[in-house]
C-alpha positions as CSV (number, residue, x, y, z in Angstrom):
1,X,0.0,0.0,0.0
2,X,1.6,3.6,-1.0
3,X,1.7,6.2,1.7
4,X,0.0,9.0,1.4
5,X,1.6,12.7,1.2
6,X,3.0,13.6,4.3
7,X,2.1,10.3,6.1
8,X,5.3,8.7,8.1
9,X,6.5,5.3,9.2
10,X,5.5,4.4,12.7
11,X,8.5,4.9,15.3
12,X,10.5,1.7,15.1
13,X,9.9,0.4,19.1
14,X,6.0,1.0,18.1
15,X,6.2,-1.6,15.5
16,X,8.2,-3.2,18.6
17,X,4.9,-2.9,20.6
18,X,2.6,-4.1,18.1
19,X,4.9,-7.3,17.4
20,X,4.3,-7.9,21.2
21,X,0.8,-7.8,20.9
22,X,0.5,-9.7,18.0
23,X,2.6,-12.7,19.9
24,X,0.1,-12.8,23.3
25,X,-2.8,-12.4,21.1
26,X,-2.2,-15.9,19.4
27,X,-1.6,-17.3,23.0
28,X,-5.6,-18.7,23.3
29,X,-4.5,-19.2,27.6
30,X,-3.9,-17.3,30.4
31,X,-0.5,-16.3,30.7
32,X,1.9,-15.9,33.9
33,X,3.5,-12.8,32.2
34,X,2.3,-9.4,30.6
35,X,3.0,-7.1,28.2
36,X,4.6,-4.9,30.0
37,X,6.8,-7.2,31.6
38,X,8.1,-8.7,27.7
39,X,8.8,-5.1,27.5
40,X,11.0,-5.1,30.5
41,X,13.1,-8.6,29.4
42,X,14.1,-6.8,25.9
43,X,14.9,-3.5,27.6
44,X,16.9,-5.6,30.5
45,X,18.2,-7.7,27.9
46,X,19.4,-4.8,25.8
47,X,20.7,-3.3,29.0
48,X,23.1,-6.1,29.7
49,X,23.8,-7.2,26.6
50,X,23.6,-11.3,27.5
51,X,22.3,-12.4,30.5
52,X,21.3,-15.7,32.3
53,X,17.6,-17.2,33.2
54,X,18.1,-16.3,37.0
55,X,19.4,-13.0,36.9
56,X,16.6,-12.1,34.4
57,X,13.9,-13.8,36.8
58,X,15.2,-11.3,39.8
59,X,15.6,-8.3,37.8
60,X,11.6,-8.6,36.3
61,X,10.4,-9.8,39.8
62,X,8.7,-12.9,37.9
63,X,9.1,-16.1,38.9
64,X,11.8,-18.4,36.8
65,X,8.9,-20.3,35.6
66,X,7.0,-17.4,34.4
67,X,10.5,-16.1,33.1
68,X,11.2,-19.5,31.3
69,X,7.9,-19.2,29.8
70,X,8.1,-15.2,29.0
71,X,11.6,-16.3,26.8
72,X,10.2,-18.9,25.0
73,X,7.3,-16.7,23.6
74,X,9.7,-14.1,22.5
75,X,11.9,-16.6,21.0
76,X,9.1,-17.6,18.9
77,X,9.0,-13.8,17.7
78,X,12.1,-13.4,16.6
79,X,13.6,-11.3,19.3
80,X,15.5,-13.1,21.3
81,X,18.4,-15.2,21.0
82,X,19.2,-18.1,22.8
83,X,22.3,-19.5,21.0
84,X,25.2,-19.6,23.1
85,X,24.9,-19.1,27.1
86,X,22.3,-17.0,28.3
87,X,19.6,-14.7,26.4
88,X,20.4,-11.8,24.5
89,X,18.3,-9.2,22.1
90,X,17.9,-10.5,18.6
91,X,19.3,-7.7,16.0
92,X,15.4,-7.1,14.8
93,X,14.6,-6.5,18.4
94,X,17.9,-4.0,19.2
95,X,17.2,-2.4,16.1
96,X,13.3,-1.3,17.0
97,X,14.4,-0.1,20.5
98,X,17.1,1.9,19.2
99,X,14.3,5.1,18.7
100,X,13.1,4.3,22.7
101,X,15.3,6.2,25.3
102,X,14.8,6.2,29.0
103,X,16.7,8.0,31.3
104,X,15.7,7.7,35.2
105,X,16.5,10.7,37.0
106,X,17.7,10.1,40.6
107,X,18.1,12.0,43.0
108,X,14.4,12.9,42.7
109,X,14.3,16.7,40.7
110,X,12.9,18.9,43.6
111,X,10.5,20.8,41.2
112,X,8.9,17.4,40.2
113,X,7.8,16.8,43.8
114,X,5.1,18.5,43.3
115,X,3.5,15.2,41.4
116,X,3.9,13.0,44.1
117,X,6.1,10.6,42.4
118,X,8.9,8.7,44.7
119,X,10.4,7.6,41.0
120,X,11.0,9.7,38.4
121,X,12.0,8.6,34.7
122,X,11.9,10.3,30.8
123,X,11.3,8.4,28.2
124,X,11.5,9.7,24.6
125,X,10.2,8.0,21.5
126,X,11.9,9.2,18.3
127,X,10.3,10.1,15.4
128,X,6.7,10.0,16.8
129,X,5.4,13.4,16.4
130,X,1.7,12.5,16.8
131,X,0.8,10.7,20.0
132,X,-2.6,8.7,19.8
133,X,-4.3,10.3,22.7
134,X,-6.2,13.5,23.5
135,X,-4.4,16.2,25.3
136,X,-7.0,16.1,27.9
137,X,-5.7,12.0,28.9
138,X,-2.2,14.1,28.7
139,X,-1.9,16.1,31.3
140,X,-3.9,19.2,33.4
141,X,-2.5,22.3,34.8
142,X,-4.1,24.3,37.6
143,X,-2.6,26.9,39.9
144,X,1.0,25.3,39.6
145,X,-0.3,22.0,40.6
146,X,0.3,18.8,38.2
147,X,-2.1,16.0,37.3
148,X,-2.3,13.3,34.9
149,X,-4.8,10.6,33.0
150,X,-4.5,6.8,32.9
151,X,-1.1,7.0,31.1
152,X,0.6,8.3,35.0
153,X,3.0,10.9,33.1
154,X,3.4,14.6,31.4
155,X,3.5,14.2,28.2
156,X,5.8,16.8,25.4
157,X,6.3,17.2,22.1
158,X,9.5,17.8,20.7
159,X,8.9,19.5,17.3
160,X,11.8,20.0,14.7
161,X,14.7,21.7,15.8
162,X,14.3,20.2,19.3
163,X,12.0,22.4,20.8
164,X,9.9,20.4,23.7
165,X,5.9,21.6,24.1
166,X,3.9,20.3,26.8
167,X,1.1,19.1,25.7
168,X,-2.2,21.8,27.7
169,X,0.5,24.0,29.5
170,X,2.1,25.6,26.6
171,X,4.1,29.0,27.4
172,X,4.3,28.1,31.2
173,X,7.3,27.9,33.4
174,X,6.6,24.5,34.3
175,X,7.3,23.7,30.4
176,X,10.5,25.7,30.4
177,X,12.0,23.7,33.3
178,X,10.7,19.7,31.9
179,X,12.5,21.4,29.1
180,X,15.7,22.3,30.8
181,X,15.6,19.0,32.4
182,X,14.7,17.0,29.2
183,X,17.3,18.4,27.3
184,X,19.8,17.9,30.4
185,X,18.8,14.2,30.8
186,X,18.8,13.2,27.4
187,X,22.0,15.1,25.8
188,X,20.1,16.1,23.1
189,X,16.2,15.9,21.5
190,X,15.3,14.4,18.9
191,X,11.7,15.0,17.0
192,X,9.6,12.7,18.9
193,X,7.1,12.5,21.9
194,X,8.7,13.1,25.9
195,X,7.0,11.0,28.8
196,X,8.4,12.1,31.9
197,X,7.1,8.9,33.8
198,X,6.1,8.7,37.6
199,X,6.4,5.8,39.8
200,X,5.4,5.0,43.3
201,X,8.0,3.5,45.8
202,X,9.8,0.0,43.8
203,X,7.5,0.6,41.1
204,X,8.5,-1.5,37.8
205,X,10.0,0.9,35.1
206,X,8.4,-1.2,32.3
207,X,4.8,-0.8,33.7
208,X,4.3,3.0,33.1
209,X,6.9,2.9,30.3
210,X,4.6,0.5,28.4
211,X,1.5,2.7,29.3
212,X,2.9,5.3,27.8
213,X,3.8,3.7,24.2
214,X,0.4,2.3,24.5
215,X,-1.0,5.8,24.2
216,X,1.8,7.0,21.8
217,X,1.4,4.1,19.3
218,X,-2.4,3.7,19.8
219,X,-1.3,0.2,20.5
């Protein structure tokens, strides 16, 4: 099918996403594992580089049975590799993450306390310009004070030239300082979407972070 004028490619780690989906779809039983947790083995995977079954199991908090099970399925995809000892990413799979970057910034920024969040971590999908939902699920600004939809994080756009907007709170000082501190985290923008994502206490990285490519890819 041609493209349209003016149409672009879906960021690469949302064709990631949908791969994902496609695989637990054709999986007819319940399953021990979730989405968001397959998430987290490729970005732990592609973290370490090769890792073993055990130290996988700990890092995802999933039992080794669920973990066994989790590996298998994305063997079956194509994105992991099992030759040799231990698991690494398949290239396919390094390749579609390359446009995902995640940056968790600790110690917590004092001027995001405001949110409530113990965690806090920015996540930047490249070359996704045009998020799937409405500003209103985004993110709400009243009297200084921060609050979010079901995706749990503010949500930017970075336009050409690198220039971040927030999403409802365009012009504010709030946007020029997740600005500052996107451009600060990240070491440069690139044209893309910015999820500065909140977690409570031990909260899993991959939970939010999969939230939030849910609502960028329309997954």
């Amino acid at each position: 099918m041609m493209k349209s004028p003016g149409s672009r490619a879906p960021a690469p780690v949302c064709v990631l996403v949908g791969e994902i989906e496609r695989l637990f779809a054709e999986r007819r039983k319940p399953l021990s594992y979730t989405q968001a947790e397959a998430l987290g083995l490729l970005m732990v995977a592609r973290e370490l580089g090769r890792a073993g079954r055990v130290r996988l199991s700990r890092m995802l908090g999933l039992g080794e049975q669920g973990t066994r099970s989790l590996i298998r399925l994305l063997e079956r995809g194509g994105l992991v590799d099992r030759r040799g000892w231990g698991l690494a990413l398949a290239p396919r799979a390094r390749l579609l993450l390359e446009s995902l970057r995640v940056v968790e910034m600790l110690p917590r920024p004092r001027e995001l306390s405001r949110m409530g969040w113990e965690r806090v971590a920015l996540a930047q999908v490249c070359h996704a310009r045009r998020p799937r939902f409405s500003t209103g699920d985004a993110v709400r600004i009243r009297d200084s004070v921060v609050s979010w939809g079901g995706l749990g994080a503010v949500v930017m756009l970075v336009e050409a030239g690198g220039v971040p907007r927030l999403l409802g709170g365009e012009g504010t000082s709030f946007e020029q300082m997740l600005a500052a501190k996107a451009a600060e985290a990240l070491g440069g923008l690139c044209e893309g979407v910015l999820g500065f994502l909140g977690f409570p206490g031990s909260g899993y990285l991959w939970g939010p972070l999969y939230g939030f490519l849910l609502g960028v890819c329309g997954g």
